[in-house]
N, C-alpha and C positions, 0 to 999 in steps of 0.2 A: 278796644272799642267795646265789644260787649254785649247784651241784649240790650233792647229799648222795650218799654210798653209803649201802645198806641191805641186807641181806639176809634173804631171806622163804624160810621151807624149805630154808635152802643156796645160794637161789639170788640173785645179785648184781644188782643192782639200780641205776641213777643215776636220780632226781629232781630234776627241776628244782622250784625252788620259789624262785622270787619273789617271793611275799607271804609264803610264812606262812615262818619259822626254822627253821633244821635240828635241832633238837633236838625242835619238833611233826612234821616228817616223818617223823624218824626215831621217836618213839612211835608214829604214824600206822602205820608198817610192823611195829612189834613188836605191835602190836595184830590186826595181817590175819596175823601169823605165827601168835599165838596161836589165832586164830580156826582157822586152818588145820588146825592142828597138836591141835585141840579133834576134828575132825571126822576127820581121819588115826585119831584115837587109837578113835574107835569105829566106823570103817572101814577098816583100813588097806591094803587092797587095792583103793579107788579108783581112780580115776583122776583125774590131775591136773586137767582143767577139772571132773570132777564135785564133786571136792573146793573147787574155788573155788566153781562155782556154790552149793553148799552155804550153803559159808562167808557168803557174799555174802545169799543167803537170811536166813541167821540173823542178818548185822547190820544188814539191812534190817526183821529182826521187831524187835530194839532199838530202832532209831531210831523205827521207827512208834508201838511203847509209849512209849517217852522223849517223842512227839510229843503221843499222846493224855493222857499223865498233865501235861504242860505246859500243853496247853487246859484240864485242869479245875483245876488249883494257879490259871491264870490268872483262868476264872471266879468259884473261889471268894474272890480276894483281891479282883474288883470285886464280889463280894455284899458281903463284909466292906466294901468303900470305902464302897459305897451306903450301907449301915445306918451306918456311922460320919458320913457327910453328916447324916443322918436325926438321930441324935443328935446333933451341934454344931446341926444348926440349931432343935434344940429350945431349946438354952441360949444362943441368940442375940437 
């Protein structure tokens, strides 16, 4: 795999990435750019770590939503599995 370049607000960047390809790093970084540059746009007299912190915040509120709407997609396809159990074993 190897190092990637990336640059986040201008600023240049080398990544190592050993598992995962330079084509997910380099989205990985156009993603924290965007995020950034979200947060610039409706403050843009920040400061630099306030603005990560931010950013970081907000994609940490993503992931926890992405996390809790995954438990319940999860639960509801084993309710769906159970009642489908429940019917074949009636036709069994």
């Amino acid at each position: 795999m190897g190092n990637v370049e990336v640059h986040i607000l201008g600023q240049r960047y080398i990544i190592k990435g050993d598992t995962e390809s330079p084509e997910y790093l380099i989205q990985l970084a156009e993603f924290v750019d965007g995020k950034l540059k979200e947060v610039y746009s409706t403050a843009p007299h920040i400061t630099p770590l306030k603005a990560a912190i931010l950013a970081a915040l907000n994609i940490a509120d993503e992931l926890h939503k992405i996390k809790k709407d995954h438990r319940t997609i999860s639960q509801s396809i084993r309710t769906i599995e159970d009642k489908a159990d429940t019917i074949i074993k009636l036709f069994e």
